[in-house]
C-alpha positions as CSV (number, residue, x, y, z in Angstrom):
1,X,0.0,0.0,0.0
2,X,3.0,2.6,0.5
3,X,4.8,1.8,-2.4
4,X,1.6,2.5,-4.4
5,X,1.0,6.0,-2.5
6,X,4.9,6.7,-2.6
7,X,4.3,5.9,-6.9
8,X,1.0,7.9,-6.9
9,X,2.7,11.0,-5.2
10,X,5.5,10.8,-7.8
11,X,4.0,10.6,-10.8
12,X,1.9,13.6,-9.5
13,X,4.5,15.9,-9.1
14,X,6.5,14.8,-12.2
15,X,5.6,16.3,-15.5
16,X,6.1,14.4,-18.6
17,X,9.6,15.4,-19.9
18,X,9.1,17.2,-22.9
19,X,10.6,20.7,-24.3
20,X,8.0,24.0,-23.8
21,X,6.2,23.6,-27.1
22,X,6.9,20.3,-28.3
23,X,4.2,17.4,-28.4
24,X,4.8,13.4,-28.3
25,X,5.0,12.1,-31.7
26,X,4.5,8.4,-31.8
27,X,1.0,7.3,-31.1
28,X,0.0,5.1,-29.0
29,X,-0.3,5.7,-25.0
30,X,0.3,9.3,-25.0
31,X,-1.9,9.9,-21.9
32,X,-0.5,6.6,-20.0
33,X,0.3,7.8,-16.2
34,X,4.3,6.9,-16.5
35,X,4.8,8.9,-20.1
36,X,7.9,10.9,-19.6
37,X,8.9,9.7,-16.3
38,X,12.7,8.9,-15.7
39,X,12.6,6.1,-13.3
40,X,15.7,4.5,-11.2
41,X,16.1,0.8,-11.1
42,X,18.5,0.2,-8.3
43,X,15.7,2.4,-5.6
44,X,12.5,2.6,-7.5
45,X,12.7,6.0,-7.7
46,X,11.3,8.5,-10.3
47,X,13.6,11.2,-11.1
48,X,13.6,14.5,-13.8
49,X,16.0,14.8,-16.7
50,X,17.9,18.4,-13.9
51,X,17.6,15.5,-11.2
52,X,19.4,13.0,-13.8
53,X,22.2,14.7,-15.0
54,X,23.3,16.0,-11.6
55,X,23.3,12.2,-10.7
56,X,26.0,11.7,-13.6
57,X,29.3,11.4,-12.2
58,X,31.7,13.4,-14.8
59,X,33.9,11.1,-16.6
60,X,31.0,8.6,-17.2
61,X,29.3,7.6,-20.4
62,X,25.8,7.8,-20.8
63,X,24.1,4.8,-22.9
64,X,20.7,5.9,-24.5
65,X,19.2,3.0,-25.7
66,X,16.7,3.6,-28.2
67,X,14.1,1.7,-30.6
68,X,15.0,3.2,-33.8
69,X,11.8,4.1,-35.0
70,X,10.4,5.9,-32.0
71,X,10.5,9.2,-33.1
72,X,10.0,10.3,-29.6
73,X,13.1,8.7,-28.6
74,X,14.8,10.8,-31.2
75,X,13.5,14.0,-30.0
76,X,14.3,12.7,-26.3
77,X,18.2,12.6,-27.5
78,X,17.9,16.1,-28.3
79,X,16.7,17.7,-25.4
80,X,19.4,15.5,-23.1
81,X,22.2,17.0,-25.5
82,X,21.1,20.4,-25.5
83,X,20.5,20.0,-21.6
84,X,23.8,19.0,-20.8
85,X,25.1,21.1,-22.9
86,X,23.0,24.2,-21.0
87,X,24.9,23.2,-18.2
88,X,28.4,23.1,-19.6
89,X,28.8,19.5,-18.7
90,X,28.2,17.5,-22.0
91,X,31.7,16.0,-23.5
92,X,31.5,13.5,-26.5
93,X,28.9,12.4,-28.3
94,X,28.6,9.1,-30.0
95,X,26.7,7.6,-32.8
96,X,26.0,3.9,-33.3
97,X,24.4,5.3,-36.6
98,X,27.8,6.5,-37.7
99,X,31.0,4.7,-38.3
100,X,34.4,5.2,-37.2
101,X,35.0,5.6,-40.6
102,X,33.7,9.0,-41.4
103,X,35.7,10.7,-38.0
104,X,37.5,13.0,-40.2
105,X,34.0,14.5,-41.8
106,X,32.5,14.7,-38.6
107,X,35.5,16.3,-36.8
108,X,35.4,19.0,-39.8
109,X,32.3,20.3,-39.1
110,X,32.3,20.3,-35.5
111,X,30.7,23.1,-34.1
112,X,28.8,23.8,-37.6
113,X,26.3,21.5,-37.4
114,X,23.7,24.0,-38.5
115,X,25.2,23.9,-41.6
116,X,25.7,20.4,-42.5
117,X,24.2,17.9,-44.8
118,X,24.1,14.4,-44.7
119,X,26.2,14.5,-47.9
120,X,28.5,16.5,-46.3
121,X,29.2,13.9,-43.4
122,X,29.0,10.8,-45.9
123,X,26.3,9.6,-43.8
124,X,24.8,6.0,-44.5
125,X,21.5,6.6,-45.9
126,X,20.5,3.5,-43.9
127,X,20.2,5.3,-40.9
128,X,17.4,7.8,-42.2
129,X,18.6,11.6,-42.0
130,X,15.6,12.6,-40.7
131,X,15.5,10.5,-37.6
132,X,18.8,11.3,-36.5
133,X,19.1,15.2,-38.4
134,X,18.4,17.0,-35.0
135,X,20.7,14.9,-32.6
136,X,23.5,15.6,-35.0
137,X,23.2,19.1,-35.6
138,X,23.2,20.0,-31.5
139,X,26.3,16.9,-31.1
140,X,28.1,18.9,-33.6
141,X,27.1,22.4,-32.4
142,X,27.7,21.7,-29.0
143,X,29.6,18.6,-27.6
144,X,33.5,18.9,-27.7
145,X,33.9,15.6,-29.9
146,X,31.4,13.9,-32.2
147,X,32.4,10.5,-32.9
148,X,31.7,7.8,-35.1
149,X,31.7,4.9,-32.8
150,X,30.4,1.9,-35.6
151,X,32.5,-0.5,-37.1
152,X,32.7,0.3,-41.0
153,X,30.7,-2.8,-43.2
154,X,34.1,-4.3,-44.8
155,X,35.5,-4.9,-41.0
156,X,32.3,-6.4,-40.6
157,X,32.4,-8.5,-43.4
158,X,36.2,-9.8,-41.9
159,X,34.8,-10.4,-38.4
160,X,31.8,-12.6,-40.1
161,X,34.4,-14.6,-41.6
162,X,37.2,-14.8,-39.2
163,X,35.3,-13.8,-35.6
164,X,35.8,-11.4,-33.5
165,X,38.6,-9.9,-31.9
166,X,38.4,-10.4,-28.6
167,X,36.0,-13.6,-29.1
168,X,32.9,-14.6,-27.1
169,X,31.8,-13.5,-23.4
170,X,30.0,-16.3,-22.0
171,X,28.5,-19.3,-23.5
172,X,25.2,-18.3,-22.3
173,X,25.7,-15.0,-23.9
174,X,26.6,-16.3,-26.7
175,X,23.2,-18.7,-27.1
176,X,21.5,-15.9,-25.8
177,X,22.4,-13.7,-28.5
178,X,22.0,-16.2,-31.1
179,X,18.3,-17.0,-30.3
180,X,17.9,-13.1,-30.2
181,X,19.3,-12.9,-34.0
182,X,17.0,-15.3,-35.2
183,X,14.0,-14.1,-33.7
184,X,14.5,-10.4,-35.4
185,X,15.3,-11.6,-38.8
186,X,11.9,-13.3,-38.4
187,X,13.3,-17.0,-38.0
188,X,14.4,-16.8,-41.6
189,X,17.9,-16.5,-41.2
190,X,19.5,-19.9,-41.4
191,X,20.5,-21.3,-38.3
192,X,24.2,-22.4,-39.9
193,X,24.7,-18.5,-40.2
194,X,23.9,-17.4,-36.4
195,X,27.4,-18.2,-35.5
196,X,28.6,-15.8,-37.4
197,X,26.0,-13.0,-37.2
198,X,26.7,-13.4,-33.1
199,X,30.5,-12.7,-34.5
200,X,30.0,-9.9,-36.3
201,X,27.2,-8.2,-33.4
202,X,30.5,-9.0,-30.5
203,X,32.6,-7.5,-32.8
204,X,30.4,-3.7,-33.5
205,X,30.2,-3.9,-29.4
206,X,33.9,-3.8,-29.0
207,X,34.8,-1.9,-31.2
208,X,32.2,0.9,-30.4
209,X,33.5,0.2,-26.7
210,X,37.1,1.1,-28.1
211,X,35.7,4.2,-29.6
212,X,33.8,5.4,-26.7
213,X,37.1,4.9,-24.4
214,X,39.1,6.3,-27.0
215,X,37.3,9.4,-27.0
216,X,36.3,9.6,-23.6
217,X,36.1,13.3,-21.6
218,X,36.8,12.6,-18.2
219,X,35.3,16.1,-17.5
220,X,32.8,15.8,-18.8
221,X,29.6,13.8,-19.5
222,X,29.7,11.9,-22.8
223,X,26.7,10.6,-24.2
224,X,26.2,7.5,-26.5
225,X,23.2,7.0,-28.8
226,X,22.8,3.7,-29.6
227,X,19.7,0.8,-30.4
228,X,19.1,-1.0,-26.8
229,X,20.1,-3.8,-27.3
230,X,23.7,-2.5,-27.8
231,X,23.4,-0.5,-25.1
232,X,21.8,-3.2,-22.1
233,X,24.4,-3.8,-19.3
234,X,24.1,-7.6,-20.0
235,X,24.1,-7.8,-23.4
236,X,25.7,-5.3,-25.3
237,X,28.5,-2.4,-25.3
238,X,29.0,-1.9,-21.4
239,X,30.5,-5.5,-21.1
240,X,33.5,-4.3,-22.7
241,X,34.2,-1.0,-21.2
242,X,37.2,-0.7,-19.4
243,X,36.3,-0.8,-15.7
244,X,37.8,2.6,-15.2
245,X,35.0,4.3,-17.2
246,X,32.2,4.5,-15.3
247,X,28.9,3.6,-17.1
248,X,25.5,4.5,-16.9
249,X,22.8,3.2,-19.3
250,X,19.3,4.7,-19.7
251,X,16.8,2.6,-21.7
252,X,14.1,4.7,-24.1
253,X,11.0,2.4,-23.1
254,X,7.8,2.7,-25.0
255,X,5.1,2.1,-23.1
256,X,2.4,-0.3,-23.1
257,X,-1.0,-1.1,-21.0
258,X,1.3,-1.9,-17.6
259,X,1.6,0.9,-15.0
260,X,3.8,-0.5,-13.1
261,X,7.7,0.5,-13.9
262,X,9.6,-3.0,-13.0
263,X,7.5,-4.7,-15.5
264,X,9.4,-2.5,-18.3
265,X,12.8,-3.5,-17.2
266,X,14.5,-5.9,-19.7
267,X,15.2,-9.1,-17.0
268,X,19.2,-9.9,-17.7
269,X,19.6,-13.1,-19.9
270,X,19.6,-16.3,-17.9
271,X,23.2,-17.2,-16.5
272,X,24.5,-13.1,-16.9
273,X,27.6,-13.6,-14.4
274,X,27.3,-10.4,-12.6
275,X,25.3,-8.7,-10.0
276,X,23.5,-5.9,-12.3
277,X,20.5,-5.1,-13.5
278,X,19.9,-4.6,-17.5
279,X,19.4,-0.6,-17.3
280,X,20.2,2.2,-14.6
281,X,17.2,4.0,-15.8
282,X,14.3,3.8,-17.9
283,X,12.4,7.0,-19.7
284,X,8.9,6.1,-20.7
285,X,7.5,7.7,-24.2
286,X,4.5,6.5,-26.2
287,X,5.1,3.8,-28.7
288,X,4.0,3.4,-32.4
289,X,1.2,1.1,-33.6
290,X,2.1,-2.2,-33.1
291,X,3.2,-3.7,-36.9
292,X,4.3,-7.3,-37.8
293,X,7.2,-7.1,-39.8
294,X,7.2,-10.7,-40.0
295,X,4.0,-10.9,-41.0
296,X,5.2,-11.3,-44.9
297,X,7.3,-14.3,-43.7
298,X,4.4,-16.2,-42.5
């Protein structure tokens, strides 16, 4: 009975997290009681983004793990760069969406971004412009590097074919992962190949985890925008972060009929080794209309 008045009184005093002016963009559950909340794993605590970023230790990187079609996800990113940045305490800023490969373009137009195009950054078309247009212009206008933190597609190709670098984590990782690959290439993918696509995913996480210590402001607050499953604690890039970095990871969680935070929180895959929980935080938003993208498949 406390914990649900302690969870009424904060979601009563918190305002969903938006700019002045702007409105949520994706659909569904725009008027669900946790949309825009910032909630704390480790205490069941709802925060705001001021309340956030004064809990950031400088020195750390900041995971934002997004779904990559959430538009309000995108717009999200924004307002935590721009806020940091208010505050003189945003560092680097990394893109999964962009690869290592294009660092010189993106160190050129530092601190123009208002005037760059995506053909101006050699950016992968892939990764639609318009999605990630906003997040680029304020990394570039404001933060003190930009960086290019994927691993460029012919290093991906070698990794397919010869494995990773620094090889596997665990074996229940590793089956983990695999299961995970199949299921979101809608159980087409050939099962002979899932070795290698787990190969080629470990090998994008370390070498974006290289990047991100590589161009690490330990000043500062650097902020890496990546899709969540890259960014989960068990799963993904913070795995194979040097220890020295700290690491916080904030999941972009679109909501669905559940009120209740903990049910949103991505349970670690069975046998993770170590004592953590998936995400530090969660930020709720509305989600799209559900689509079956598989549905073609079936």
């Amino acid at each position: 009975m406390m914990y649900r008045l302690l969870n009424a009184a904060c979601l009563s005093l918190l305002l969903a997290s938006l700019p002045i002016g702007a409105q949520w963009l994706a659909p569904e559950h725009q008027s669900h009681p946790l949309v825009g909340q910032l909630w704390y794993s480790a205490d069941n605590q709802f925060t705001d983004l001021d309340e956030l970023i004064d809990r950031l230790p400088l020195g750390s990187w900041l995971l934002v793990g997004e779904l990559h079609d959430n538009p309000d996800h995108h717009q999200l990113q924004t307002q935590l760069i721009e806020a940091l940045a208010a505050q003189s305490r945003l560092g680097s800023v990394a893109f999964e969406m962009a690869t290592s490969e294009i660092q010189p373009e993106l160190d050129t137009w530092l601190g123009r971004g208002q005037y760059v195009t995506p053909e101006d950054l050699g950016w992968n078309q892939g990764w639609g412009w318009s999605r990630y247009e906003a997040q680029v212009r304020a990394a570039l206008d404001h933060a003190g590097r930009v960086v290019g933190a994927d691993l460029p597609r012919d290093t991906q190709r070698k990794a397919y074919q010869t494995g990773a670098p620094e090889g596997i984590l665990d074996h229940a990782h590793s089956e983990f992962m695999k299961a995970l690959l199949f299921s979101s290439h809608c159980e087409q993918l050939p099962r002979e190949h899932l070795d290698n696509m787990l190969q080629v995913q470990l090998a994008r996480d370390q070498h974006m985890a290289q990047r991100l210590a590589q161009y690490h402001d330990k000043d500062k607050v650097n902020v890496f925008i990546a899709g969540a499953i890259h960014a989960h604690r068990d799963l993904g890039v913070p795995r194979w972060m040097p220890a020295s970095i700290p690491v916080k990871v904030v999941l972009l969680s679109a909501l669905s009929e559940s009120t209740t935070a903990q049910t949103y929180l991505p349970v670690p895959y069975p046998g993770f080794p170590l004592a953590q929980l998936s995400a530090d935080i969660l930020w709720f938003t509305p989600a799209n209309t559900p689509q079956d993208y598989c549905a073609a498949f079936k």
